[in-house]
VOPAGU-2260 file (C-alpha; in pm, 1 decimal, decimal comma):
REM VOPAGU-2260
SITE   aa  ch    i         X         Y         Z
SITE  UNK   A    0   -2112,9     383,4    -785,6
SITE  UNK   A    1   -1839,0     266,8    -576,6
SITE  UNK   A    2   -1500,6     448,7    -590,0
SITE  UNK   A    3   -1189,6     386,4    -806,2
SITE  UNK   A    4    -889,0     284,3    -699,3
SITE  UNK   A    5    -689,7     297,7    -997,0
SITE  UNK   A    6    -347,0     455,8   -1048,2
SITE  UNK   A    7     -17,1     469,1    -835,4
SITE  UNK   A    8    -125,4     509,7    -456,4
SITE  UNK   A    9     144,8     506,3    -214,5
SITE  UNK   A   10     133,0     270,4     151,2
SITE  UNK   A   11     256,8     560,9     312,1
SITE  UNK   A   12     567,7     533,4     596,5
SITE  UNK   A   13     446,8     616,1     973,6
SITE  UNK   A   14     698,3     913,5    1113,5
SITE  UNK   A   15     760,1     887,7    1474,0
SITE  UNK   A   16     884,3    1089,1    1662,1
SITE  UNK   A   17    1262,0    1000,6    1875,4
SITE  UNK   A   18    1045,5     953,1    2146,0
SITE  UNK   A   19     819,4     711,8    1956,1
SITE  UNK   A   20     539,7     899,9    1911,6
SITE  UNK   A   21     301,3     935,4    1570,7
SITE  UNK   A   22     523,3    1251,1    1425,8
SITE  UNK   A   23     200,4    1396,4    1277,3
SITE  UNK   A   24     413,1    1746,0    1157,1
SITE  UNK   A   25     644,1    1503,1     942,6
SITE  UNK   A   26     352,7    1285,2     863,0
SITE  UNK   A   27      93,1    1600,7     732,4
SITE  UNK   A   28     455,5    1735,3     514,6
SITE  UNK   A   29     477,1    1425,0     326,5
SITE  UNK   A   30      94,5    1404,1     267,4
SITE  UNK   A   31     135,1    1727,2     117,1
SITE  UNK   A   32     431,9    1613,6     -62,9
SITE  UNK   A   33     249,6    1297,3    -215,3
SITE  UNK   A   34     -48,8    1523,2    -328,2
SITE  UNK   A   35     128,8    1807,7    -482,9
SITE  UNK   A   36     337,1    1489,1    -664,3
SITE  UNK   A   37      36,7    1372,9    -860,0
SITE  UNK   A   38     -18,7    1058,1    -625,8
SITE  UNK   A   39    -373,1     890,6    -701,7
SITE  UNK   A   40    -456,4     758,0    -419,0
SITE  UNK   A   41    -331,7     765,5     -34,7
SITE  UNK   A   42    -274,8     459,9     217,0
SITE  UNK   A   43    -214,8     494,1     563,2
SITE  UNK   A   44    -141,6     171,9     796,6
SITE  UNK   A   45     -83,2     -37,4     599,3
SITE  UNK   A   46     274,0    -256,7     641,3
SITE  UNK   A   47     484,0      22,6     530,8
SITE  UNK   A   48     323,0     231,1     808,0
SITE  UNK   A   49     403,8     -11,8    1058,4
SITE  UNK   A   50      86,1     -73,3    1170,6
SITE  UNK   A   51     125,2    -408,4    1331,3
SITE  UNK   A   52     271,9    -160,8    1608,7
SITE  UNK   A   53      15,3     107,4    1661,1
SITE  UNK   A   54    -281,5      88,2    1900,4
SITE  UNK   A   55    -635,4     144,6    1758,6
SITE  UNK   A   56    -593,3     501,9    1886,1
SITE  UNK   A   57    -289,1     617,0    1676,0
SITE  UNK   A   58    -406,9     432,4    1400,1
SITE  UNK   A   59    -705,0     609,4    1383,8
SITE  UNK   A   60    -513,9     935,1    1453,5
SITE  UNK   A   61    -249,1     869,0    1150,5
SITE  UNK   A   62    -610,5     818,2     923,8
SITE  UNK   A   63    -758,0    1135,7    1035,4
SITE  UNK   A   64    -404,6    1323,7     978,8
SITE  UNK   A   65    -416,4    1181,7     639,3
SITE  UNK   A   66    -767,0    1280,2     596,2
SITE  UNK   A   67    -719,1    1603,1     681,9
SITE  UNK   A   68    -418,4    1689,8     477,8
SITE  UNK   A   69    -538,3    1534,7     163,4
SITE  UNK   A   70    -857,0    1730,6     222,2
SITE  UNK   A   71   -1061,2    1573,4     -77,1
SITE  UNK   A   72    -792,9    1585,7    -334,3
SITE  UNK   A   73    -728,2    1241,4    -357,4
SITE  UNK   A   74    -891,9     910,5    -209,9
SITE  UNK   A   75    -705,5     727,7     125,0
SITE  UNK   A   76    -770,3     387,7     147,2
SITE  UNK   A   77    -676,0     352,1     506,4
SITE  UNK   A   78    -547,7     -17,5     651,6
SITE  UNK   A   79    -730,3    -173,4     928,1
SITE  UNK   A   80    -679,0    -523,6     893,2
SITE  UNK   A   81    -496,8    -785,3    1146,3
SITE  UNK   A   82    -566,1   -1147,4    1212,2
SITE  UNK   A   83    -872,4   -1112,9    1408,1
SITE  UNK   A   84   -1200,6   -1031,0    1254,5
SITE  UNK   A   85   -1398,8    -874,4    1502,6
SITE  UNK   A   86   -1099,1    -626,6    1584,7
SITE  UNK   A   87   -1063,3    -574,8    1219,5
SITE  UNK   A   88   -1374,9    -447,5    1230,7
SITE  UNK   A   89   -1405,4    -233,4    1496,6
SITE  UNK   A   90   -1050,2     -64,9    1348,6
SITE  UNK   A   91   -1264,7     -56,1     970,3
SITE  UNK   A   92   -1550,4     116,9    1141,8
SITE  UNK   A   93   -1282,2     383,4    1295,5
SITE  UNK   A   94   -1168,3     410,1     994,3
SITE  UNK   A   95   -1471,0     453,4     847,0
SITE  UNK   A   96   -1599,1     729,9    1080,8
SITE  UNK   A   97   -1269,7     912,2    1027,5
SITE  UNK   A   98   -1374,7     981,1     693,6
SITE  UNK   A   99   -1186,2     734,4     486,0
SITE  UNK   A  100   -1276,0     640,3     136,6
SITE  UNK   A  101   -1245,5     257,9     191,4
SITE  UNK   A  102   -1055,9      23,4     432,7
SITE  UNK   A  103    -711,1    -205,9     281,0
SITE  UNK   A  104    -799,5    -514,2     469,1
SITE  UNK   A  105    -470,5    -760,1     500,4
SITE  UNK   A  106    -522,8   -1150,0     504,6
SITE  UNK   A  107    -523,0   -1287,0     854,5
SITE  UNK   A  108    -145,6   -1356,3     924,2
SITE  UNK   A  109     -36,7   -1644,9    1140,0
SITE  UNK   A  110    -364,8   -1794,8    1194,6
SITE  UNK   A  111    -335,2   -1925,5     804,2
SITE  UNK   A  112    -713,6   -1939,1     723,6
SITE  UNK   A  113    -889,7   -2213,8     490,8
SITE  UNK   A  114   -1037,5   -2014,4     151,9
SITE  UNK   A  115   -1365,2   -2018,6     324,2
SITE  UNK   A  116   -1203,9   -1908,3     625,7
SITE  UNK   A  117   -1067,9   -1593,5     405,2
SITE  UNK   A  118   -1421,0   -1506,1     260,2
SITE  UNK   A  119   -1608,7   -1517,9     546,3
SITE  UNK   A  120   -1311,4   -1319,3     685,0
SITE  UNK   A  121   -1307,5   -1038,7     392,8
SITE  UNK   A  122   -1721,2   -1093,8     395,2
SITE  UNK   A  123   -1750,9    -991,2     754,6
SITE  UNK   A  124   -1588,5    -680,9     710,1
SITE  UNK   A  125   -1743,0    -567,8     409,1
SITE  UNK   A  126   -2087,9    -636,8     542,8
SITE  UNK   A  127   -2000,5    -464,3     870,8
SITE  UNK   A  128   -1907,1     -78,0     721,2
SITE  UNK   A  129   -2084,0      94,6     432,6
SITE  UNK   A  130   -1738,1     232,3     256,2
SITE  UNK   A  131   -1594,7     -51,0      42,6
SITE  UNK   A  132   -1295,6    -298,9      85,2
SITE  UNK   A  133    -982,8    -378,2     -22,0
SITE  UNK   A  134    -827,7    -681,3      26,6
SITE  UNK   A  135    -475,8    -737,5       4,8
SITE  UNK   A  136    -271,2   -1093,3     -67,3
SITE  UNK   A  137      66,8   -1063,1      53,6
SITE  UNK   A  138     137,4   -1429,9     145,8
SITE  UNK   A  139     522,0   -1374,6     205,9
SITE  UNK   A  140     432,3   -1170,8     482,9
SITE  UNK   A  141     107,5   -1360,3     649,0
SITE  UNK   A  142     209,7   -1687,9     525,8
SITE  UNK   A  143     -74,0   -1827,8     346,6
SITE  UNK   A  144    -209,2   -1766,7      14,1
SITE  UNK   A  145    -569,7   -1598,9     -94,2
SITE  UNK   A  146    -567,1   -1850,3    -440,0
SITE  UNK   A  147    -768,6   -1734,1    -770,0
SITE  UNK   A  148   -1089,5   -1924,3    -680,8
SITE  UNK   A  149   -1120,1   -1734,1    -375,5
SITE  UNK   A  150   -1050,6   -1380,6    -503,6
SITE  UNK   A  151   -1262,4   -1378,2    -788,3
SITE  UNK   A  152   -1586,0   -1535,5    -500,0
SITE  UNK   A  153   -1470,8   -1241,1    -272,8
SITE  UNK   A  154   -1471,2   -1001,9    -613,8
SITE  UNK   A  155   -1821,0   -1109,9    -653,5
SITE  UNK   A  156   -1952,8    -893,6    -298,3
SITE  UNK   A  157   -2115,2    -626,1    -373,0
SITE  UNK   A  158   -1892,5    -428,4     -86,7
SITE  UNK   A  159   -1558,8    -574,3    -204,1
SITE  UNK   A  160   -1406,8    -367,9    -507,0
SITE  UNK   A  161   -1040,3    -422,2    -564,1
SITE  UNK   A  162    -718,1    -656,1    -442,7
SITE  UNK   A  163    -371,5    -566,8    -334,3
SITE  UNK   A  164    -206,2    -850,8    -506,0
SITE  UNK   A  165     142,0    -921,9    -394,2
SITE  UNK   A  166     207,9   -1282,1    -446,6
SITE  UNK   A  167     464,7   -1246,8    -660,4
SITE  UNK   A  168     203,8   -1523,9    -896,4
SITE  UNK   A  169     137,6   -1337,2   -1192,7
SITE  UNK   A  170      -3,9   -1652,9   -1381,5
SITE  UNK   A  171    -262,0   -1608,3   -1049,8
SITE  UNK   A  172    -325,0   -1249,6   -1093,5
SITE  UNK   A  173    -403,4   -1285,1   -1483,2
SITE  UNK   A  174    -681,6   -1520,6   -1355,6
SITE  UNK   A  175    -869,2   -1332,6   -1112,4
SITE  UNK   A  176    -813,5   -1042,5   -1398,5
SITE  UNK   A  177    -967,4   -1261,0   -1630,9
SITE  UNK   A  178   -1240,7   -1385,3   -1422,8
SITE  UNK   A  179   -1334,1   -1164,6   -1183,7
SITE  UNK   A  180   -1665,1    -879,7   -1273,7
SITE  UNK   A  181   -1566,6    -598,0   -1512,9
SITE  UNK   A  182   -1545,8    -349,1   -1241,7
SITE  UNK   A  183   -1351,8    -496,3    -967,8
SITE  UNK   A  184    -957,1    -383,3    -989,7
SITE  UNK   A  185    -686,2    -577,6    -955,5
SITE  UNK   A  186    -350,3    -367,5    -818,6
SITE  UNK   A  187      -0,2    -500,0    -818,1
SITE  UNK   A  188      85,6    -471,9    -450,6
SITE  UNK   A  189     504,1    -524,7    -548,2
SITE  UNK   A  190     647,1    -179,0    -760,9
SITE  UNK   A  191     835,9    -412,6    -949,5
SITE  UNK   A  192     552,5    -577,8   -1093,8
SITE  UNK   A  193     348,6    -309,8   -1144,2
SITE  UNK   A  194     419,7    -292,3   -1512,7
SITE  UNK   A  195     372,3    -648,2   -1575,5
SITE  UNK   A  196      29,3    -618,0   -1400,2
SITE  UNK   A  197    -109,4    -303,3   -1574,2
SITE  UNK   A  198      10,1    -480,0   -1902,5
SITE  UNK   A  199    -216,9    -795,2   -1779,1
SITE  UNK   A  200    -543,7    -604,2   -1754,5
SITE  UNK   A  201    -449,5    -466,2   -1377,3
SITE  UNK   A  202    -575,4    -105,2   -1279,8
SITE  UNK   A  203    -238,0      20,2   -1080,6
SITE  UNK   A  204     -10,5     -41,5    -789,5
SITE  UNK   A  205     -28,5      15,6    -420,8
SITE  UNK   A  206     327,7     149,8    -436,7
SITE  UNK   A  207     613,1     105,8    -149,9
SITE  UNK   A  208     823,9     319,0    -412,0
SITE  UNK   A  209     607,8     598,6    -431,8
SITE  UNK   A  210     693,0     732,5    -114,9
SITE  UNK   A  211    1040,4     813,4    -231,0
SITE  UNK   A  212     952,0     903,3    -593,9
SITE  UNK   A  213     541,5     983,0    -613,7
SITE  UNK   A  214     546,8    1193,5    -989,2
SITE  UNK   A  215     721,6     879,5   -1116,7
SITE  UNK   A  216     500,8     657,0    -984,0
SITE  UNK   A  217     194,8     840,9   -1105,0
SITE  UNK   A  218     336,5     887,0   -1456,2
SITE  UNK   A  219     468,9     513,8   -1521,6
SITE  UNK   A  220     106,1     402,9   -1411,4
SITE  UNK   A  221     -51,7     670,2   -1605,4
SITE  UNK   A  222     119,3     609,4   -1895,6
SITE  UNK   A  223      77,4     206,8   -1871,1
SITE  UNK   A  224    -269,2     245,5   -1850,9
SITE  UNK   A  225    -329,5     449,6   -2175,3
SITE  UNK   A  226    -104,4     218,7   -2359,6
SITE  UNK   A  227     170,8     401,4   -2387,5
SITE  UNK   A  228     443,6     113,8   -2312,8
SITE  UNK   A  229     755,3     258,7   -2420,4
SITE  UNK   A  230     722,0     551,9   -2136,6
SITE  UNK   A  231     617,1     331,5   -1886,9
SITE  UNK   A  232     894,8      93,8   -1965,3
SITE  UNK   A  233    1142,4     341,1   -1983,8
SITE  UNK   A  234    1046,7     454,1   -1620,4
SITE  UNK   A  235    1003,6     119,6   -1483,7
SITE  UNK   A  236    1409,4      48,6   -1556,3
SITE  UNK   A  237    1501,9     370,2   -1436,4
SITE  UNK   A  238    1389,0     297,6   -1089,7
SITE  UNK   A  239    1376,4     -77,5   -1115,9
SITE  UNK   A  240    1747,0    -102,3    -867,4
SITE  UNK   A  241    1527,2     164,5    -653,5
SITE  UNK   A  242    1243,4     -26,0    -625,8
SITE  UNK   A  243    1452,3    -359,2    -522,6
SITE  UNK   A  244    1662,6    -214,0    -281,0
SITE  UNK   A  245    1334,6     -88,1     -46,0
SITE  UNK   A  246    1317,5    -489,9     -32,9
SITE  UNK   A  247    1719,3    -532,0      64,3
SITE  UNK   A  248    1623,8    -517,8     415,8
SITE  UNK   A  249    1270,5    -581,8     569,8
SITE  UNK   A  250    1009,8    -346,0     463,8
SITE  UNK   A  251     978,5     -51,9     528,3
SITE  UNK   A  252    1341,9     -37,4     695,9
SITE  UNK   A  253    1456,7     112,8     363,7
SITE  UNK   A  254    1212,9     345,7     243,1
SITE  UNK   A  255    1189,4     480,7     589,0
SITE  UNK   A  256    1584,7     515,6     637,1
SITE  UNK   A  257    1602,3     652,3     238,2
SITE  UNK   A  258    1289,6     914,8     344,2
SITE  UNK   A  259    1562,5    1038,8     682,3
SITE  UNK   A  260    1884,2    1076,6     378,3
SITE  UNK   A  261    1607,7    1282,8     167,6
SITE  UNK   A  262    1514,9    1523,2     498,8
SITE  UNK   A  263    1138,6    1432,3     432,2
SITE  UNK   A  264    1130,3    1263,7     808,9
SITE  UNK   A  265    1342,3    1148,2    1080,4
SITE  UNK   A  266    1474,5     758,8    1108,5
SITE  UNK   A  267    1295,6     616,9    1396,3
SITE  UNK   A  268    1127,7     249,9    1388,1
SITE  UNK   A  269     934,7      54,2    1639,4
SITE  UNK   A  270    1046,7    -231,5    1781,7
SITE  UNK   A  271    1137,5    -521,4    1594,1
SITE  UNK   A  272    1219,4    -269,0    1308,0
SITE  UNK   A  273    1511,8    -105,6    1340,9
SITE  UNK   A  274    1772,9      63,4    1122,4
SITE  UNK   A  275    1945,3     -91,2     877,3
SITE  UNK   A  276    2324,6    -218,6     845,6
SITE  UNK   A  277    2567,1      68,4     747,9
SITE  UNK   A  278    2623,3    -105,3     439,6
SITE  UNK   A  279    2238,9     -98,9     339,5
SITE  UNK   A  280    2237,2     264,0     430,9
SITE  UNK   A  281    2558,8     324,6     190,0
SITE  UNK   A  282    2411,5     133,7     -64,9
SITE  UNK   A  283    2034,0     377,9     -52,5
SITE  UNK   A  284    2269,0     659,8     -42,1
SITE  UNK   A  285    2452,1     595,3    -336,8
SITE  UNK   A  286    2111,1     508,8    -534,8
SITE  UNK   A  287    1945,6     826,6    -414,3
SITE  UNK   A  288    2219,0     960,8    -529,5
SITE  UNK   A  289    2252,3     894,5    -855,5
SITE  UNK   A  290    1879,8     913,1    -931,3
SITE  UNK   A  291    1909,8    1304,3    -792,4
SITE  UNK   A  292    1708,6    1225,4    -490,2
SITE  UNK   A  293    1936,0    1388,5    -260,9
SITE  UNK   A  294    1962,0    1796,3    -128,5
């Protein structure tokens, strides 16, 4: 039976360290932090981790940290996708021998793929590990679309059990919920949707948000999914401006500079991220603020 993805998991920041190494005290402290919060599920490397700048060898590291810390509690999906197949795959079978639950696989960015080009993409993957895969539509950030027809053929492998669907197309995502097999999960990859989504038939969120406010995550999802609409809504528009602003800049540049004003790590990117504008910071500050998210 393959695992379950469902709930509020959180694509976890990447600490580094002012030197630029993988922070891995800062990283294991929010680990703990997300797991003591209630978080359902845990994902390293992904594009709030910044993994477009880490070598296979810190990747794997940040995986096995995450591993480690969660220590069976809760599942980590751990990223290992990029725009090449066969080193996808060699970074899914790391990922795999670290221990992981199941790989996040990104759609090849920049190389904008046909639909068959995306299956036998995804396919190739899944067919190469024995842990299951994720794959993940984010076509503002790789530039090309994964449309309905293709998700619900890639829902159909046997080794491909859920999507990360951030195309901002919910008309798309109620299709693939509607068509695609019973037990394959559909998760709103944007926080702000996440509501909608669950509402739609979707299973939970691969949440940017969550690394800032984890309980809340976990509770809005929980209480989406067992119908309870009035809680979940009531928690969606309290951190709705929250969930925004980590957008306000390019992602993760927030969340990571919001984590630094709540003490949980320090501020340090890798090149091209960088810190935000003063008036971005200002702006986190004052809605930390006023949500009680600051000492």
């Amino acid at each position: 039976m393959s695992p379950s993805f469902a709930g509020a998991g959180t694509a976890l920041v990447t600490p580094f360290t002012s030197e630029g190494a993988l922070d891995e005290k800062a990283l294991r402290r929010l680990v703990m932090r997300q797991v003591e919060e209630g978080i359902d599920v845990l994902i390293p490397c992904g594009t709030t981790g910044e993994s477009v700048t880490m070598n296979a060898a810190e990747q794997r590291r940040a995986i096995e940290v995450t591993i480690e810390e969660a220590a069976g509690r809760v599942p980590v999906l751990a990223g290992a996708g990029s725009n090449d197949t066969r080193a996808t795959i060699e970074r899914a079978k790391a990922a795999q021998a670290s221990g992981a639950d199941a790989v996040l696989i990104v759609g090849p960015y920049y190389n904008k793929p046909t639909a068959e080009g995306f299956y036998r993409h995804f396919a190739a993957v899944a067919e190469a590990i024995s842990i299951p895969v994720v794959f993940y539509n984010v076509p503002g950030r790789t530039g090309s679309n994964i449309d309905a027809k293709t998700q619900i053929r890639l829902a159909g492998h046997p080794n491909i059990v859920a999507v990360k669907e951030a195309s901002g197309n919910l008309v798309q995502i109620m299709e693939v919920i509607r068509d695609a097999p019973s037990n394959f999960e559909v998760l709103s990859g944007d926080d702000a949707m996440t509501l909608a989504v669950i509402a739609a038939g979707g299973k939970g969120v691969i949440s940017v948000v969550a690394n800032q406010i984890p309980r809340a995550m976990h509770e809005l999802v929980a209480a989406a999914l067992r119908g309870d609409f009035a809680e979940a809504r009531r928690i969606h528009y309290k951190y709705l401006r929250l969930m925004n602003l980590n957008f306000i800049e390019s992602s993760p540049i927030p969340v990571k500079a919001s984590l630094a004003l709540m003490g949980l790590c320090g501020e340090h990117y890798r090149l091209p991220m960088c810190p935000p504008s003063d008036a971005t910071r200002e702006t986190l500050k004052q809605e930390l603020s006023s949500l009680g998210l600051l000492a």
